[in-house]
C-alpha positions, 0 to 999 in steps of 0.5 A: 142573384146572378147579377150580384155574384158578377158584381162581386167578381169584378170587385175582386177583379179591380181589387186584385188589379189595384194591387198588381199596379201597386207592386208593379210600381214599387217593383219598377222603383226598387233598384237595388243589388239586395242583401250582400253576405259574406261566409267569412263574417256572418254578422255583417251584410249590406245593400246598395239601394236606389230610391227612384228619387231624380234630379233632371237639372242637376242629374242626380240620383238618390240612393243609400248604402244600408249595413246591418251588424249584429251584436257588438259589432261596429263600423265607423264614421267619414273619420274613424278616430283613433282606430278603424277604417271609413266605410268605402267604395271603389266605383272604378269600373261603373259607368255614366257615373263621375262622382257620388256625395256620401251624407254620413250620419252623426255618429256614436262614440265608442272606447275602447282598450284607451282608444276613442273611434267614432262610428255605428252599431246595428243598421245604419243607413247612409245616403248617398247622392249619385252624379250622372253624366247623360241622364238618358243613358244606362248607369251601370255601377260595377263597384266594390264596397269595404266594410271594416267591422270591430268588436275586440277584434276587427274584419275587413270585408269586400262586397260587389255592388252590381246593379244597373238602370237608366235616370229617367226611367226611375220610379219613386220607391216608396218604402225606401224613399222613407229609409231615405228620409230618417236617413238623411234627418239624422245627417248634420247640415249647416244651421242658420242659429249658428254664430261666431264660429272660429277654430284656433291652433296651439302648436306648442300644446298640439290643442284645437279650441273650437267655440261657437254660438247658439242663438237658443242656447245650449242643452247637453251639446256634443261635438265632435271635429275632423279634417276637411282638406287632404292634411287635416283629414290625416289628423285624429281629434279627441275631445279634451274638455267642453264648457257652455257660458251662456250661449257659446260653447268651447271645446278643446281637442287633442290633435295627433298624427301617425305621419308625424308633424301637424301644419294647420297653414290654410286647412279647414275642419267640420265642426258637427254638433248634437243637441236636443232636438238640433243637429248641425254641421260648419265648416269653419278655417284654423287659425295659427298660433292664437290665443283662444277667447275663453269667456267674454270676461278673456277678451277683456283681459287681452285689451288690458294685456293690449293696453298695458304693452302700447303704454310701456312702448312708450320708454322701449329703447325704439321709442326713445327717439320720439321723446324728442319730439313730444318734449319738444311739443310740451316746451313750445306748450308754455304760455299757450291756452288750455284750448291749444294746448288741448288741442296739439296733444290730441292732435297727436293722440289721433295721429297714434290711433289713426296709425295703429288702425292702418297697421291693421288694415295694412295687416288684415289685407296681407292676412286676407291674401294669404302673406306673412303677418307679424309685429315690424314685418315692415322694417323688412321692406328696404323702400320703408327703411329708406323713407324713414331715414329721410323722415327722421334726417328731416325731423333731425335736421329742422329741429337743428334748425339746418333748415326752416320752412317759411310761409308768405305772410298772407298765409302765416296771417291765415293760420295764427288767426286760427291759433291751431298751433299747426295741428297738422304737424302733431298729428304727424309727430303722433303717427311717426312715434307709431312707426318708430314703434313697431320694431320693439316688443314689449311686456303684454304687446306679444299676448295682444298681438298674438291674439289679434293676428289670429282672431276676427276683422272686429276683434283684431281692430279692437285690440290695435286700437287698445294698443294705440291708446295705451301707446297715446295715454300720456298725450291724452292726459295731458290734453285731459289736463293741460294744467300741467303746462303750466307747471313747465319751466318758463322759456330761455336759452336752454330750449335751444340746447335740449332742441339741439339734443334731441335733434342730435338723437333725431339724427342718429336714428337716422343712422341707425335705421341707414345701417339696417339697410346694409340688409339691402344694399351693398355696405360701400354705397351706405358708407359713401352715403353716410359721409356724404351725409355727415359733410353736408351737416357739418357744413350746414351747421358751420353756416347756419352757427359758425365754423366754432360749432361746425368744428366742435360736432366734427371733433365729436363726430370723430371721437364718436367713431374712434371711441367705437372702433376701440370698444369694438377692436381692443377687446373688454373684459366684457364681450361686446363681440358676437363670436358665439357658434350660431347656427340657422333655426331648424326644428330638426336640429332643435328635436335631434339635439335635445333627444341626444341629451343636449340643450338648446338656445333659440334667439329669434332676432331681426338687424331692426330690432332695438329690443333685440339689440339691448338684450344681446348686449345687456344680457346676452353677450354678458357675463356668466350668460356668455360662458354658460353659452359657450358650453359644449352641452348647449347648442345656440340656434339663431332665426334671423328675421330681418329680411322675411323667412318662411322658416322664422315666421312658422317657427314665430306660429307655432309657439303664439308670436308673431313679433321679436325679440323671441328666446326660448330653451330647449332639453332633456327636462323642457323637451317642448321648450321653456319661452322667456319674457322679452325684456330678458335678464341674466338670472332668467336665462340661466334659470331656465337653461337649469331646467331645461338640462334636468330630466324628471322621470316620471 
């Protein structure tokens, strides 16, 4: 009996043993300041909690912040939305302690009196991960934490976290390693099911369009954005709109700002989903002035868009002078066979696609780096100007036939025994007809180009090569049915006449593009140039076809400057003069005129650009466009791209272009601007300066 009531002594014993341990141990690992009140604000209170859980490589050290609220009381999330403040901790006086990372729950959304927050109700917990400097040193956190709590009325209260330990003598606190552990599962992270994650910036509508991909599809998803770097986290974001097609998901945002301006140049935003059953967190970088995909079927209609502009570049006034050169390739089509004639005119297709596809490269690397990206951005470079002069002089002047380049008869053998026709020289007529391209816009090019500046590597290349195709259909129809040479009128002394003239038009784009470096180099050089260029052709045709024609393109040539010199100093009924008052593009000249009542004309224009040049003759600089322009009411606002500008370009951006000739109308009735088509017209431009002067009250 005795032996009995020792052995149960000894039970009790260990038990009670057992049990000191164990709360020995999870004393040890419960490092905490315990629950923090405040006699002002009874329904709020918090803790700072440290788990025991450690990292010795990295010399981390787990812990959370828990806030307990009773009621309807309220705090807020990393980026509170449209009201309220982000809980916070000053660590200032802590020592052996540089950094912590916060890990924020996703949050509850809350309206409230027509505002949108985001934020937490009841006992929230969010972890917090602490950096340590020496891992065998003391921590002492010395800090101070902000709470602000909302219901219809808002408290801001301030707690001392106080509490010190040393990393290494950590134990692992079980109760709130499992605090921990809810805490963090409801803390989104980066997902490897998600795709296709890209961020687009309408400046004009201030609108994010978010779109993503999941590869299971979608439920009932939620999603909310804010800002990661310094800028974007000033912003407040509210949800618009939000579609699921499929397995991608589309969300619109409002973006607005207390400090005024939005510029989303090289910012970045979190993308934070909730689903059923998934939970996920990007980042992902915001992408200007884009046209957004909604749908597969949009990215279809921007390549018929792409498609359509490149076929219409093809009877722009800057493509005109390649015309030339391709009926020229049809005449010396006659009497060739199909398999020729095939041939050549897909010789020249692939020279237009092929070009097209290194203007996308060229454009990708200047994205990548960081550089200005946009439609003839290359006409800004004199050296390019410069080449192009020589090439076009040298095209000019060979179809003039001032020059010919011979080959030995050994190799002029070797390439008739290939009948290629000198594949070689369409391809380069089709990649010159690109280059001569880019400076004008067309009808559909600025929604493609806007479009493919903005949107990814493979999409941006699917709609240049979209563009080359539609600039190369003409060739590609006829290598498709090279019947249609046969059709052609049959060889005479008339061919030489029609190579004369578009030699001749060859020659004065040579001109033309020899003006727009007066951008560049002083006018007196050009000018020397110019005549030293005129006497060595009129010389060369003189020699090559007689002093008879070398006299009669000289009397052309200065019946050309004469007949200039009269429109330009004699002064027509119709204004050819530029003498309207212009002032330099500035957004806050655009907001201050029109919040004074007055209207505002922007012209976006570039030395290079033919398509500007044809709308300030053709519709500009005439009537009743000119005297309306001349209003006191109407302020003329003038970008000049010709040379790069970081002004034109941003202003380019924020309204989805990226290429000139680029008008739009500011007023009282149109305060975010009436933009017009590129080919402009006279009834369109007073159209739109009538109701950008008319305000509607609302």
């Amino acid at each position: 009996m005795e032996q009995l009531f020792h052995l149960r002594i000894k039970v009790v014993l260990a038990a009670i043993t057992l049990i000191s341990s164990l709360l020995a141990s999870g004393l040890a690992g419960a490092v905490e300041t315990g629950w923090l009140t405040s006699p002002e604000h009874p329904p709020a209170k918090a803790r700072l909690v440290i788990t025991g859980q450690v990292d010795p490589v990295q010399k981390t050290v787990e812990g959370f912040l828990e806030i307990a609220l009773e009621g309807d009381w309220k705090t807020y999330w990393r980026s509170p939305g449209e009201g309220g403040i982000a809980p916070s901790i000053d660590w200032g006086q802590s020592s052996n302690l540089y950094h912590v990372d916060w890990h924020w729950p996703f949050p509850q959304q809350f309206d409230l009196l027509g505002l949108h927050t985001l934020g937490y109700k009841g006992d929230t917990v969010i972890p917090l991960t602490l950096h340590v400097q020496d891992w065998n040193r003391p921590v002492s956190i010395n800090a101070q934490f902000r709470l602000s709590s909302c219901t219809t009325i808002c408290v801001l209260t301030d707690y001392p976290l106080t509490l010190a330990f040393t990393p290494s003598e950590l134990v692992m606190s079980e109760p709130d390693l499992f605090t921990y552990a809810q805490a963090i599962s409801r803390v989104p992270g980066p997902s490897s099911q998600l795709s296709h994650i890209t961020a687009y910036w309408n400046a004009q509508r201030k609108q994010l369009t978010v779109q993503l991909s999941k590869d299971s599809g979608w439920d009932m998803p939620e999603v909310i954005v804010d800002g990661q770097t310094e800028d974007a986290q000033e912003y407040t974001y509210k949800l618009l709109s939000s579609k699921v097609d499929g397995h991608q998901l589309s969300a619109i945002f409002s973006v607005s700002s207390w400090l005024g301006d939005i510029n989303f140049d090289q910012q970045s935003v979190a993308v934070s989903i909730k689903d059923e059953a998934f939970l996920a967190e990007q980042s992902v970088g915001v992408s200007n002035g884009a046209l957004p995909v909604q749908g597969g079927s949009s990215l279809l209609h921007v390549l018929f868009f792409a498609f359509l502009g490149g076929l219409i570049l093809n009877v722009m006034p800057c493509v005109l002078p390649v015309l030339g050169m391709k009926l020229s390739s049809v005449i010396s089509a006659y009497g060739l066979e199909r398999r020729q004639i095939r041939g050549q005119f897909l010789a020249s297709a692939a020279g237009i696609l092929i070009s097209f596809w290194l203007l996308a490269g060229c454009l990708l690397v200047l994205k990548w780096t960081g550089n200005t990206v946009g439609w003839g951005i290359q006409f800004q470079n004199p050296w390019f100007i410069g080449f192009m002069v020589l090439v076009t002089g040298l095209f000019g002047a060979n179809m003039l036939g001032l020059f010919e380049i011979t080959l030995s008869s050994d190799r002029s053998t070797w390439l008739a025994s290939r009948g290629d026709n000198s594949y070689s020289g369409h391809f380069v007529q089709g990649m010159f007809a690109t280059l001569l391209a880019t400076p004008c816009s067309a009808p559909f090019l600025g929604t493609a180009i806007a479009f493919a500046l903005a949107a990814n590597s493979v999409q941006m290349l699917t709609v240049f090569t979209a563009l080359g195709v539609g600039l190369a259909f003409p060739w590609i129809l006829v290598a498709g049915f090279p019947g249609v040479a046969a059709f052609l009128p049959k060889p005479g002394a008339w061919m030489n006449r029609v190579k004369y003239l578009f030699g001749s038009m060859m020659l004065l784009t040579s001109v033309w593009l020899l003006t727009l470096l007066s951008n560049h180099v002083p006018v007196l050089w050009l000018m020397g140039a110019g005549v030293l260029l005129a006497g060595a052709v009129i010389a060369l045709i003189g020699k090559v076809h007689g002093a008879k024609t070398a006299y009669i393109s000289m009397t052309g040539l200065v019946a050309c400057l004469l007949f200039t010199g009269l429109i330009r100093f004699h002064g027509s009924a119709v204004p050819l003069e530029d003498n309207l008052s212009w002032q330099p593009l500035s957004s806050e000249l655009i907001e201050q005129s029109v919040r004074e009542g007055k209207t505002v004309f922007v012209d976006v224009t570039a030395q290079w650009c033919v398509t500007c040049k044809a709308n300030k003759l053709g519709v500009i600089l005439q009537e009743p466009v000119y005297s309306t322009l001349k209003n006191k009411g109407i302020v003329l606002v003038r970008g000049d791209w010709t040379r790069p500008s970081s002004v034109v370009t941003d202003f380019l951006k924020r309204h989805n272009r990226f290429g000139v000739p680029f008008n739009i109308v500011y007023g009282p009735g149109a305060p975010e601007g009436i933009a017009l088509p590129v080919i402009l017209s006279g009834p369109l431009v007073l159209d739109a300066i009538a109701a950008a002067q008319v305000k509607t009250d609302l």
